[in-house]
N, C-alpha and C positions, 0 to 999 in steps of 0.2 A: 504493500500500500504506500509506502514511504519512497520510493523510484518515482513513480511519475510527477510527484513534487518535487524531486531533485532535476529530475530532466528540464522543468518549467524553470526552475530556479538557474538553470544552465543557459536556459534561451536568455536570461534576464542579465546574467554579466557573469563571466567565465571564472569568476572566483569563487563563485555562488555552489558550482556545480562539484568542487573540491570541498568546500566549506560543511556538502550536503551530506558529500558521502563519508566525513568524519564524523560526522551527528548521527550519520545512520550507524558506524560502528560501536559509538560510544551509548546507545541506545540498544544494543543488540547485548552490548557488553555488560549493561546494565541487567539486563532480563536475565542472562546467564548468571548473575549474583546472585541474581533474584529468587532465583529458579536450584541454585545449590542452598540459598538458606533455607527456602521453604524445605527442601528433601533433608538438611540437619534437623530441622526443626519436629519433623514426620520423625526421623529415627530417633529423638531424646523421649518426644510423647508416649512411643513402641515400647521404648526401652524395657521399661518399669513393668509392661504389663510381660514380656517376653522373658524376664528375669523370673516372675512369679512360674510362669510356666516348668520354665528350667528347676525349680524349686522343686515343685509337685511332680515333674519327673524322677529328679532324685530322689525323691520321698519313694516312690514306686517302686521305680528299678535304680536304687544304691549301686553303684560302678559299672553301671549297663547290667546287672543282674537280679535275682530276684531278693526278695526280701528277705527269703529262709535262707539264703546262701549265703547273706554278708552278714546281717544281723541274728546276733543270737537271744534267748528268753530274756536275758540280765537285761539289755536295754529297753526291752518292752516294759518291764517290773522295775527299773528307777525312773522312768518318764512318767508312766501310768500309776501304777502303783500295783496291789495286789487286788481293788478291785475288779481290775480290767481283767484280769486272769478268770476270775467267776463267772464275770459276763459272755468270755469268751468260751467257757467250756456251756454256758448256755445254749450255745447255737449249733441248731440243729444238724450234726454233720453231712458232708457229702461228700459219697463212693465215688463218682466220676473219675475223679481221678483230673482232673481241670482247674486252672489257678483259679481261684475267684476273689473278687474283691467284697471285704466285709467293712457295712455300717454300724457304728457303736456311739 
C-alpha cells in the first residue's frame, strides 16, 4: 500500500522518492519489533501455565517413569501421613492388571 505513494512522491521531486523508501524501511523495521515483542510477550504469558504442566507431569511419571518404580511407601506416609494409607487400602481393588489413576 505504501509504493504507490512513494512512486507519486517520486513524480513530485527526486529526493522524495529516496526519502520514501527509507520511511518504508524504517516502518517495516518497526513492525518486525513489533511483531518479536508481541511473540516475547505470548511466551512469558505461556510460561507459567507450561511450567504447571511440567509439574503435574513429574508428579505422574517421576524420571519418565512410573510412580511404583521411583517412589517408594516412606514418601507417600511422610507427605500424607498414615491416614492416606487406610483410605487407600479402602478402595476397591483391580485385577486388570492396568495403571490407573486414583482420587483421594
Amino acid at each position: 500500500m505504501y509504493e504507490p505513494l512513494i512512486e507519486q512522491l517520486g513524480t513530485i521531486q527526486a529526493g522524495l522518492l529516496k526519502l520514501g523508501n527509507n520511511n518504508k524501511d524504517k516502518i517495516l523495521d518497526q513492525i518486525t519489533f513489533l511483531q518479536a515483542k508481541a511473540q516475547d510477550a505470548m511466551a512469558k504469558q505461556n510460561e507459567a501455565a507450561i511450567r504447571q504442566w511440567e509439574r503435574i507431569e513429574l508428579s505422574l511419571m517421576p524420571l519418565g517413569k512410573l510412580q511404583e518404580r521411583v517412589y517408594n511407601i516412606m514418601y507417600y506416609l511422610n507427605r500424607y501421613g498414615l491416614p492416606w494409607l487406610d483410605e487407600l487400602m479402602a478402595i476397591e481393588p483391580d485385577y486388570s492388571g492396568t495403571h490407573r489413576i486414583i482420587y483421594m
